[in-house]
N, C-alpha and C positions, 0 to 999 in steps of 0.2 A: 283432318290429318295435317300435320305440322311437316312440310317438305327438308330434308336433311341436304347438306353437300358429301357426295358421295368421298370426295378424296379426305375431306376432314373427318368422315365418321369413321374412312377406312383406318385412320392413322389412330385413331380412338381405339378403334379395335386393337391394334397392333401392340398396344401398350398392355394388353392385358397378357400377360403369360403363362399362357395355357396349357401348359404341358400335362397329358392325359396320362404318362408313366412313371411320373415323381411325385409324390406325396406332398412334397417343400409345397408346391404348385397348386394347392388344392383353393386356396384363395383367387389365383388367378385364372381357375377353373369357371371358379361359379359368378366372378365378377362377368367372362368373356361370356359366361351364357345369359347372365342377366342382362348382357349392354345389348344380347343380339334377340332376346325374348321381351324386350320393350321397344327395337324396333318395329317389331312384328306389331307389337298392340297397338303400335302409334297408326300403323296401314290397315286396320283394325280388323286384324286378327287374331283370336281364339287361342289364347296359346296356355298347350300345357307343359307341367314338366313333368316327365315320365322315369319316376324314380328306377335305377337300377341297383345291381352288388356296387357298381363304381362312379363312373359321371352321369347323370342323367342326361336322357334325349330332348329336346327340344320338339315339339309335335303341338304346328298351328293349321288350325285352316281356317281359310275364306269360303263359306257356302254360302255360292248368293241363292239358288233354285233349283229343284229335281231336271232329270233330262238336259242337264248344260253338261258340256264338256269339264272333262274336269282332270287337273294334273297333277302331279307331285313333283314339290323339286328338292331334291339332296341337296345335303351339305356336310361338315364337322367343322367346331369350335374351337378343335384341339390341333396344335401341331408340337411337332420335334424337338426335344432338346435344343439348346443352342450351343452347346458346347462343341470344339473349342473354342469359349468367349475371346479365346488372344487374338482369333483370327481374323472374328469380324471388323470392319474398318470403322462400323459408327455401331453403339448399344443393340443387341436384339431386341431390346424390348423398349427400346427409344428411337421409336420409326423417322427416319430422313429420307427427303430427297434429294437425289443427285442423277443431273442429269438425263430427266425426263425418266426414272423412275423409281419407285418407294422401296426404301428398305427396311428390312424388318422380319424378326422368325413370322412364320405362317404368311407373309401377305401376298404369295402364288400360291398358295397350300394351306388351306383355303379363304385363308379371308377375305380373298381379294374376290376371287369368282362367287364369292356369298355377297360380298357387298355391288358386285357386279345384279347377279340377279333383284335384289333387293331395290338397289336404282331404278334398273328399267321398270318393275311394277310400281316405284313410286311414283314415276312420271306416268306412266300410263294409268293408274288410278287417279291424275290427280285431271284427268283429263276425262276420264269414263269413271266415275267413281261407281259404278253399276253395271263394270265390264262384266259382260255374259260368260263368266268363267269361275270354277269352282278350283280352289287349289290346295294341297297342303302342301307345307313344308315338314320335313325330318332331319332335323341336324342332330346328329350325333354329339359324342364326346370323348370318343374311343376308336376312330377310324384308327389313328397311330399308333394302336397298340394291338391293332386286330377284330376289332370290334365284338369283344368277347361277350357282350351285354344283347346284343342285336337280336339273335336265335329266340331269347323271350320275349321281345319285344316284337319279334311277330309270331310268336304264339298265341298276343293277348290282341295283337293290332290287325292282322295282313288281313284278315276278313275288313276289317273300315280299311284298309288300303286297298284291298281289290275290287272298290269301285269307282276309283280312278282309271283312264283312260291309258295314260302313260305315265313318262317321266323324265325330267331332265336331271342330268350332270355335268357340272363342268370342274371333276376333278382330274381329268386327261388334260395329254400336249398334244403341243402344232411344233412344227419343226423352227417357223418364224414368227415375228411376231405380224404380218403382214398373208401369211398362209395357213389359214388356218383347217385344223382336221375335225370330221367328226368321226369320233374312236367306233370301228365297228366288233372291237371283240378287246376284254380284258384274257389275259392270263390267270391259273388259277393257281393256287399256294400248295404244296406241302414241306412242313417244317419237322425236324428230329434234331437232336442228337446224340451223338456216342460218344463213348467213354473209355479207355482202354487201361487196363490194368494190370499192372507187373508185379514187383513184389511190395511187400508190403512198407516199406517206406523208401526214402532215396537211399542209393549206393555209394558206395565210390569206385567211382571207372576203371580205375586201376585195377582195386582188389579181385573185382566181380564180371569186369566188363569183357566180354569174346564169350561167357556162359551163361550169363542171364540176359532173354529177351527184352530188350529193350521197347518199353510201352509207343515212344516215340518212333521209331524205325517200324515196328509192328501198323501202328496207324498210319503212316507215311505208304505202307504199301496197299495200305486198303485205302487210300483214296486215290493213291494213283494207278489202281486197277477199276475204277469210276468213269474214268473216259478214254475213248481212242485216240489215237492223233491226228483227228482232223475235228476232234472236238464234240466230237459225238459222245451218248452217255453208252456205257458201256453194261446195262443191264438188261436182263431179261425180260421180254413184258414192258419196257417201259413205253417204247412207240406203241403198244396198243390200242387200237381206238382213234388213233391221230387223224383228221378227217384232212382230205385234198384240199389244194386250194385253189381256188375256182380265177380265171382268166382273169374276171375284172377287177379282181383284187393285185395280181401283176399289173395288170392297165394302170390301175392309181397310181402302185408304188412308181411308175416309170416314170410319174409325174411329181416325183419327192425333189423340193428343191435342189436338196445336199445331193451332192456324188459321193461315192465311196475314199475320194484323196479327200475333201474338203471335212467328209466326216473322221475322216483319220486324224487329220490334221487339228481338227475343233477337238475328239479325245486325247491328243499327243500321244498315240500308241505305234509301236511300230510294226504292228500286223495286226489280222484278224484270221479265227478259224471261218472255216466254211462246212459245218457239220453238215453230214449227209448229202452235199453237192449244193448246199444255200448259200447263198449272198450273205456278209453279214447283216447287211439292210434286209434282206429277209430272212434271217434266223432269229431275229430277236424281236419278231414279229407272229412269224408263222411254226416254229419250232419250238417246242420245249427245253428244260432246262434240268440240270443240277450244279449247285454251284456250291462251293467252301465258304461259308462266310465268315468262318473264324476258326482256329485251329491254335491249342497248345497246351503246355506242358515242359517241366524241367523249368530251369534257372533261367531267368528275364530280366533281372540285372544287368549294369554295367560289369564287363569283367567277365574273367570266366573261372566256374564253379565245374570241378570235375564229378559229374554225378548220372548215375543212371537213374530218369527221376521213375517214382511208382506209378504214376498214370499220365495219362494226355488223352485231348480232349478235341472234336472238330464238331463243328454246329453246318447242319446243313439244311438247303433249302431248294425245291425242285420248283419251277415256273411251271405250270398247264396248260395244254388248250383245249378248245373244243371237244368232247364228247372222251376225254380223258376223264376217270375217277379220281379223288385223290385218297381214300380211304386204300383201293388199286395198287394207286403207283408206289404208297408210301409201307406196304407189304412188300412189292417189288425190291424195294432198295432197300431194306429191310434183312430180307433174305439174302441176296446178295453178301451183304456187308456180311452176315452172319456166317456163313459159307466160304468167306474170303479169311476171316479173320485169323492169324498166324495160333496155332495151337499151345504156344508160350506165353500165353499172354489172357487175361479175361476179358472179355465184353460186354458189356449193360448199356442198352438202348433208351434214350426218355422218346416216345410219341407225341410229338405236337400237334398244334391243328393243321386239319387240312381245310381248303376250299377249292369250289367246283369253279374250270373257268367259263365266261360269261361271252356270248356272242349273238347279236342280232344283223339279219341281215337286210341292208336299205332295199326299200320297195323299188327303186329307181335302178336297181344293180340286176335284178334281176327277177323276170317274169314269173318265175315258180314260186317265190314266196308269197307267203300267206301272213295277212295282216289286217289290222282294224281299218275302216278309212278313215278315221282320224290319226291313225299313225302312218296313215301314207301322206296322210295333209299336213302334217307336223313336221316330218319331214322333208315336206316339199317346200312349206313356210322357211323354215330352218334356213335350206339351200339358197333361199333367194335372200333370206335376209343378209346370210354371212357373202353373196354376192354383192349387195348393194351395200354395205357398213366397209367391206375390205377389198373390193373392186377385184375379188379372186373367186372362182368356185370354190367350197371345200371342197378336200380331200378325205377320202374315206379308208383309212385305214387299221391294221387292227394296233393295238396295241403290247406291250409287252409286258406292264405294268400287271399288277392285282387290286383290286376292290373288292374283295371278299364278299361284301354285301349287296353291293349292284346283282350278283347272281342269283341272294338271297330275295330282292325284290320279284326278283323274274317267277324262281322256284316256289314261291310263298304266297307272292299275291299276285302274278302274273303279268308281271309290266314288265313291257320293253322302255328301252334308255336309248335315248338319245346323247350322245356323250361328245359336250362341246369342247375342245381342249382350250385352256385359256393360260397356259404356262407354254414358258418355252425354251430349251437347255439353257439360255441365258440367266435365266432364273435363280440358277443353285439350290434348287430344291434339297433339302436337307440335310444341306451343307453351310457355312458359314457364308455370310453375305446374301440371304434370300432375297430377293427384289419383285418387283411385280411390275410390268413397261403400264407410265399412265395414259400414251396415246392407244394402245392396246386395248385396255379398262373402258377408255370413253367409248370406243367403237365398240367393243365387246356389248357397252349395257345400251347405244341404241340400236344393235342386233337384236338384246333379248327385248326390247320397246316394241318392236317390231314381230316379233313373235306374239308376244302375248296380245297387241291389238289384233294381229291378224285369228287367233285362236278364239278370239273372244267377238269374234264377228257373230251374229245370229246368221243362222243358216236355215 
């Protein structure tokens, strides 16, 4: 095995532009899977590539023997758009650093926490090259686009997956780069949208306007009949299901770096809601969502065009928790909308995907859970490593984010995830200027060094 420097191969990576949702990008696709599927061979592993409808998955393992532990560790190849290119300070796809850290599309998301894991097993094979541990990796191609390919890939795979023990992730945040969390629950997705329709092409406001319903003012009140004013969603059915939240999850948060001025302050906003009597530090944690992610229609020019346009448009997307459906909530709002919608006007709905959200709870938090004892050991490994690398305990928090597939692991092949966060709002995740901290990186991979020798102990 030919040993890599972790910071130069990261930069390696970075240059390939991988973007999972642009076709332009299809070259930068398969160069970013090839540069990360000949890693793998050089730590000499198994690696196949697992054709889909779109990018393929990446799917290696290491089997050293029957009866060893054995683990999976996520990843994806792919990240975000870079656009707007005006705004980044140095190329997105010409990785710099500045500053004690690398910039670059994807290298917090994910290339950095892939070449993080990837490090620490090259140093520790290069030391045990007969560590008592069996692993696959699964890197995608498609996280950022929903990972629409995944559903077959464990229709053909979860059986060879569900003979793994666990699984690692470190697509989650820590609040610092010196605190870090492990994510004890993702949020779950449901996506739609609607359409509103008036007449049958634009008007002019004068001629027409006080008697033909306006498509725009029609959606305008169906989604501001969406939530209450304290920020709550305002439909039937959608708390359903919504599970308490248990003490020691209060306990953690109390121990969140930020305070509420400090986090206001880091978003420059001038308030927050408090739906249903939560914190905003715990509403975007512990509470669900619907949010507007885009809305329009009529004249978007400079200048104004006097027109009542024929239709408008709002795209929406609900966050989930625990033991919520999304098949469920996205009928809920659904019907809603349908029942709201002003009788001047038509309606046509598109159904997107939904996903279930995802939550494991640490053995160490509480008595009642039921668990493998290698996932109580993994965890306890974990705890102490990210104590002795960052001189902090994690933090066990949920998250608010979605990984669609993390749940699909759980429900499919039945692994719990440990989910290391190794980004952190400094980052700019999916915004211009992504960066990835390198004293963070070095500590982060002799964390997972430390993991995998201690997992890889005979017992």
């Amino acid at each position: 095995m030919k040993n890599f420097d972790p910071l130069e191969t990261l930069i390696s990576y970075l240059r390939f532009p991988s973007v999972s949702t642009d076709k332009e990008f299809h070259e930068g696709m398969k160069d970013a899977r090839n540069f990360v599927g000949g890693l793998l061979e050089n730590m000499g592993f198994s690696v196949e590539l697992i054709e889909t409808e779109c990018h393929p998955v990446i799917l290696a393992e290491r089997f050293v023997g029957e009866d060893l532990p054995h683990i999976v560790l996520y990843g994806h190849y792919d990240v975000q758009p870079a656009d707007p290119l005006d705004l980044w300070d140095s190329a997105a796809f010409e990785p710099e650093i500045r500053n004690g850290r690398i910039y670059g599309r994807g290298s917090a998301d994910n290339k950095g926490p892939t070449i993080v894991h990837m490090s620490a097993l090259q140093e520790v094979l290069s030391e045990q090259p007969d560590l008592a541990l069996n692993i696959t990796y699964v890197i995608e191609g498609e996280e950022e686009m929903g990972s629409p390919s995944m559903p077959k890939f464990f229709d053909r795979y979860s059986e060879r997956l569900s003979k793994a023990d666990m699984m690692f992730v470190s697509d989650t945040g820590s609040p610092t780069t010196d605190q870090i969390v492990i994510t004890t629950a993702l949020r779950g997705l449901v996506e739609l949208e609607i359409k509103v329709k008036g007449p049958k092409s634009d008007l002019h406001s004068g001629i027409y306007g006080g008697a033909v319903y306006n498509p725009l003012h029609a959606l305008s009140e169906i989604i501001a009949s969406l939530h209450n004013e304290d920020g709550s969603v305002n439909i039937p059915g959608f708390y359903d299901g919504v599970s308490k939240i248990e003490q020691w999850e209060r306990d953690e948060l109390k121990r969140y770096p930020l305070n509420l001025e400090e986090y206001q302050s880091m978003l420059e906003v001038p308030g927050f809601y408090e739906p249903r009597g939560f914190s905003p530090l715990e509403a975007v944690r512990f509470e669900p969502t619907l949010e507007i992610n885009g809305m329009g229609g009529g004249y978007q020019g400079e200048g104004t065009k006097t027109i009542i346009p024929s239709e408008a448009f709002a795209k929406i997307t609900c966050r989930l928790v625990a033991e919520q459906k999304g098949d469920e909530v996205q009928n809920h709002v659904i019907k809603a909308i349908e029942e709201r919608c002003p009788k001047g006007v038509k309606l046509e709905v598109r159904r997107g995907c939904f996903a279930n959200a995802y939550s494991v709870i640490p053995p160490n938090k509480s008595e009642a859970v039921e668990c493998s004892n290698f996932l109580k050991n993994a965890f306890s490994v974990t705890d102490l490593a990210i104590q002795k690398q960052f001189g902090k305990s994690p933090l066990y928090l949920r998250e608010g984010g979605s990984i669609p597939v993390i749940a699909d692991f759980k429900n499919r092949a039945g692994l719990d995830a440990i989910m290391v966060g190794l980004f952190t709002p400094e980052d700019n995740l999916h915004a211009p200027n992504e960066s990835f901290d390198i004293e963070l990186m070095q500590k982060a991979t002799a964390t997972f060094a430390d993991i995998f020798r201690s997992l890889g102990e005979p017992r």
